[in-house]
N, C-alpha and C positions, 0 to 999 in steps of 0.2 A: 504494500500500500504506500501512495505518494503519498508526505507530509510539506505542503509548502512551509515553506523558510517562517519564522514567525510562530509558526503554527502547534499546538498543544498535541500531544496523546489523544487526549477527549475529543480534538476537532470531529472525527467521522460522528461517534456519538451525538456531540452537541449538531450535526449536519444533520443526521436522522429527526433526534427531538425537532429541530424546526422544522423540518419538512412535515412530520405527523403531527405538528397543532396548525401547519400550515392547511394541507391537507383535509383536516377536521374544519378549519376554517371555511374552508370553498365549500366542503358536501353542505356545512351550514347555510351557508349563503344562496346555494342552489336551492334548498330546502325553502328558506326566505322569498328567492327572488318565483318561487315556483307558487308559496303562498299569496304571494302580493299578484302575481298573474290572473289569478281565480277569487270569484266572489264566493265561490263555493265549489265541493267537490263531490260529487256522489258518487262511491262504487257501482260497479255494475260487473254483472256475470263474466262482462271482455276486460276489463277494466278501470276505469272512468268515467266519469261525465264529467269536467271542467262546465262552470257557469260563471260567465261574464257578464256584469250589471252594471249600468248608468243611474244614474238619478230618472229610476221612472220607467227604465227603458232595458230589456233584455240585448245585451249587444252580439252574444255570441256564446253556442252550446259548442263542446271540443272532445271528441273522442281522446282519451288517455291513455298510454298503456298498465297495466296493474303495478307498476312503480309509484305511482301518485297515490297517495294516502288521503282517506277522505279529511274533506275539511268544513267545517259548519259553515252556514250561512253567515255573510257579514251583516245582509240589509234586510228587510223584511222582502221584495222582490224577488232577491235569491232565495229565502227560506220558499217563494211560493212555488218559484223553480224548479226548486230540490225535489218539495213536494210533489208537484206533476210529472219529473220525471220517475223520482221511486215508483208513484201508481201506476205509469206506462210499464217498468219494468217489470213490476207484478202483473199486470194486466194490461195485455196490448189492443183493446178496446177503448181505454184509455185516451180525453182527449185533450189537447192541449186549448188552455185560453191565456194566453200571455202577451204584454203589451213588447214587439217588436221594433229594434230599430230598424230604422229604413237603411236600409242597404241595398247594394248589387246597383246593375246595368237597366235599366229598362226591360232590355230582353231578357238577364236576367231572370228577372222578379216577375214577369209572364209564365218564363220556363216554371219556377217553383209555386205559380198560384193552379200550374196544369199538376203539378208533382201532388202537390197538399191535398185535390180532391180525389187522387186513388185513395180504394178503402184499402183497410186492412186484409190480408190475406191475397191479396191481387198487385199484381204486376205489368204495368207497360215495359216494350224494349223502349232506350233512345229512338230508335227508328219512329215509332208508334206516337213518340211525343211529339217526335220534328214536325210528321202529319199533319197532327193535330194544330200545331201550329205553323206550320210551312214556313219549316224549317231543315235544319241539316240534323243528323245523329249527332256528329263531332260536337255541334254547337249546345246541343242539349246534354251532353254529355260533360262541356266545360262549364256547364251552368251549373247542371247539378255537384259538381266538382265545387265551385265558388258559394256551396249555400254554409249561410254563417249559422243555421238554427237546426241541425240533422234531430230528427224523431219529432219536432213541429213539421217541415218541412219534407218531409219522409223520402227522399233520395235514394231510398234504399231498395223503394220500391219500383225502380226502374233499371234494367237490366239490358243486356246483351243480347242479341237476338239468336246466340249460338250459346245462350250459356251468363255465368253469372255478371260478367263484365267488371268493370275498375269501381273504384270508391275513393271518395274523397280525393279524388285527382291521381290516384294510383291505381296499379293493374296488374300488378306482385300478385298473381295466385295463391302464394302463399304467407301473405306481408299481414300484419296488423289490422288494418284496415278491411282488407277483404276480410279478416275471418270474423269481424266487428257485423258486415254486412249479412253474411252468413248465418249470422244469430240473431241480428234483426228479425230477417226473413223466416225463420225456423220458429222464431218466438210468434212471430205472428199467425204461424198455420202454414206458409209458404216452403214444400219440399221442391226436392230435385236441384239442389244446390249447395 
């Protein structure tokens, strides 16, 4: 082992000890900066639900992976949140009444007002959507990609015409996300995927 010029016995030890409160310090701070992210956190069967709130305003629902530890509501908003989504994850008949920010494109926010009136248990492809609004697959498929409120918004329920297709802007068959989608769909009644 090198010892620079100056330098004690203890140097590697005392090099360790900082590094391990150094260390403890960041997983802290990640832990911080992951709580200040969310107004709330709900477990759920795949792993999380992140809930982001405004004054008044629901900004944004965020799939998590099961490393995210739940976390109470800060605002009354988010506790209502919390609450509509635990009851959807119990029961996917379940319906959401939540004051939304406005978000997305125009087109957008078209794509996801076609998305919101599938029921439960049923499925559109992209294709079927674009139809419906004369439009492209690709294009309904970045929309539903861009929705900032998934299980209000139910994204989930539109699909691939060969099959289950991407989520959340990915297409990882075996990624996170898909298998997030997967459980949606299973939880609602919806096989073969």
């Amino acid at each position: 082992m090198a010892v620079f010029k100056g330098a004690s016995q203890d140097a590697p030890f005392l090099f360790y000890a900082i590094q391990s409160v150094f260390t403890d310090e960041m997983r802290s701070m990640k832990s911080i900066q992951r709580d200040s992210l969310f107004s709330a956190i709900v477990p759920a069967p795949f792993g999380a639900i992140g809930i982001r709130t405004e004054p008044g305003l629901l900004r944004e629902l965020v799939y998590l992976p099961p490393t995210f530890e739940e976390k109470a509501p800060d605002d009354p908003l988010a506790e209502k949140v919390a609450r509509q989504v635990e009851r959807y994850l119990a029961e996917p008949d379940s319906r959401f009444d939540l004051p939304l920010a406005e978000v997305g494109t125009a087109f957008q926010r078209h794509v996801w007002r076609v998305i919101a009136a599938i029921p439960r248990g049923d499925v559109l492809t992209y294709g079927e959507v674009a139809r419906l609004i004369q439009s492209a697959p690709r294009a309904v498929g970045q929309a539903c990609g861009a929705n900032w409120f998934p299980l209000v918004i139910p994204c989930h329920r539109v699909t691939a015409s060969g099959g289950l297709g991407g989520f959340s802007n990915r297409d990882d068959e075996t990624g996170f996300h898909v298998g997030v989608k997967r459980w949606l769909l299973a939880h609602e009644g919806v096989g073969g995927y």
